[in-house]
Steps between C-alpha positions, in 0.01 A plus 500: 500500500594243726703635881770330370549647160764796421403820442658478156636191361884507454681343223822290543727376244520090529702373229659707189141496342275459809313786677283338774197712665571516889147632590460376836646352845471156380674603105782654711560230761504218224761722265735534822416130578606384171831770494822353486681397858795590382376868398308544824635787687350685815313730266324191404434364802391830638265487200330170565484535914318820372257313283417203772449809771232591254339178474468511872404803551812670662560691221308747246487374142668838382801392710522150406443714128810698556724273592483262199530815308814593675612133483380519101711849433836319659484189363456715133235280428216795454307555199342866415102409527415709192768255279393180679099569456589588134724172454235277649201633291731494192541092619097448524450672137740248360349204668187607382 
């Protein structure tokens, strides 16, 4: 496990039929990165000063963690994990 991997990876809803993987520092600063201006709130911006104090050290991973959680749960973009592992290998069988 690399120092800047999550704990446990969390899934967020991208698009009506996207669930992206955010299993690390660099997954969650390049989702909030790619967000929408127009949608960015301080929530979000909380979230992604979180993640860069991570990168540099200021910060524990578990709080960078939590706070793109919280900023997931708000923005009611949060997929159960259970649901979204079952989706995805549901996605791999059919590509199969």
């Amino acid at each position: 496990m690399n120092a800047e991997d999550f704990s446990s990876p969390i899934f967020v809803r991208r698009a009506t039929y996207i669930v992206q993987e955010i299993a690390s520092l660099a997954d969650a600063i390049d989702f909030l990165n790619d967000w929408p201006e127009d949608q960015s709130d301080r929530l979000h911006q909380t979230a992604l000063r979180a993640c860069y104090d991570a990168c540099d050290g200021q910060k524990p991973v578990s709080a960078a963690r939590h706070a793109f959680l919280d900023f997931a749960k708000r923005a009611a973009i949060l997929e159960d994990p259970i649901s979204a592992m079952q989706w995805i290998a549901a996605c791999k069988i059919v590509r199969a």
